[in-house]
C-alpha positions, 0 to 999 in steps of 0.5 A: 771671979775669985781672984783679987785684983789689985784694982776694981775696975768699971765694966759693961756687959752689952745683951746682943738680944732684944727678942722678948717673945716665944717661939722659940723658948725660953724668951729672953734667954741671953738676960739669964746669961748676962745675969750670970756674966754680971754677978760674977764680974761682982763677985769679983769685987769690980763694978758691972753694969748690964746694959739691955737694947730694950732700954733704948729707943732705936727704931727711928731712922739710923743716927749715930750718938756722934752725929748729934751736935754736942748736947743734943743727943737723946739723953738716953743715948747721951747717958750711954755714950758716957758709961762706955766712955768711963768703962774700963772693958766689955763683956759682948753677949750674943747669941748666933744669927746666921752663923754672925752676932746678934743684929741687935748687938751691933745696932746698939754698939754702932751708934757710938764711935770706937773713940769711946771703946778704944784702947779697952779690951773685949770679953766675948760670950755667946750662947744658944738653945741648941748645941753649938753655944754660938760659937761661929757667931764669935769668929765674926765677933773678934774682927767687928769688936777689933775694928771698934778698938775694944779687942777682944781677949784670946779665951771666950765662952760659949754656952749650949742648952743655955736653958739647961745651964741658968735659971730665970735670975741666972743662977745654975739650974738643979743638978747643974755641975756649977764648979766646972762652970765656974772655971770655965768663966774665971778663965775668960773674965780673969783674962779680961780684968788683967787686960782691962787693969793693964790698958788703965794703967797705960792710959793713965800715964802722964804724956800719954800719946795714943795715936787717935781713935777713928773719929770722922769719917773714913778719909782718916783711914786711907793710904798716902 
């Protein structure tokens, strides 16, 4: 990202995939793609953080981070309940599973609840191995990542051939057209940091009175 913000902001970009085998090729093909989220999130002089599924344990029966009682979570999801918490905005990548987003994308973002991800807006990027870039993962991204509370901005990115775009480190491939690339990112993650800039500014104000996020149960949510 080239432009200056007037604020640095605190984002996250969550890799929806734990797939680290072969077939098909290449393995761990969204990490390429995160990678090259992340470092233009740093160029962009904000703070970036990846988050990878494969550093959390999950495979135990599902339990949410807020069905622990208070201290009593898994440190690991306790840490990452903490950075979402503290982010100021999201950056989804995920590739396409029968035309929906990754299962281990939601997975991980389920086990926390959306009073942590409110009131933040959402970036989407998706990417596959053949043509579509994961484009129709993403028209059931914008309704799951609304329903957190973190919506997603209007532009998004998608990325076919991902392979044939980034490298192993997620730097552009030889004879890769970078400039246009470039664009096409600013585009999506400029909107992201304006909306993330605004929303903190929002949050920030004395007397803030945002209605409260889903906490409990889904009683909160009915009609009189």
């Amino acid at each position: 990202m080239k432009r200056i913000r007037k604020m640095p902001l605190n984002l996250l970009v969550f890799l929806g995939s734990t797939r680290d085998t072969t077939p098909p090729r290449p393995a761990r093909l969204g990490m390429r793609v995160a990678q090259a989220c992340t470092a233009r999130l740093l160029e962009g002089g904000h703070s970036a953080v990846l988050i990878d599924p494969l550093d959390f344990d999950l495979s135990g029966p599902f339990k949410p981070h807020f069905s622990y009682a208070p201290g009593k979570a898994p440190e690991d999801l306790e840490a990452l309940a903490q950075k979402i918490e503290a982010a100021d905005g999201y950056v989804m990548v995920s590739p396409e599973y029968n035309h929906s987003m990754s299962p281990a994308l939601s997975h991980l973002l389920n086990h926390f609840g959306s009073s942590l991800y409110s009131y933040k807006p959402s970036a989407i990027v998706t990417y596959s191995a053949g043509q579509w870039g994961g484009a129709r993962a993403a028209v059931n991204m914008r309704t799951y990542l609304s329903e957190l509370g973190c919506l997603p901005v209007s532009a998004m990115i998608h990325i076919p051939a991902a392979q044939e775009v980034f490298d192993e480190s997620g730097e552009y491939q030889t004879g890769v057209d970078g400039a246009r690339w470039d664009g096409y990112f600013e585009r999506t993650l400029a909107q992201l940091a304006w909306w993330a800039e605004a929303a903190g500014h929002q949050r920030s104000q004395p007397g803030d009175t945002r209605p409260d996020a889903f906490q409990r149960d889904p009683s909160q949510r009915n009609a009189p």
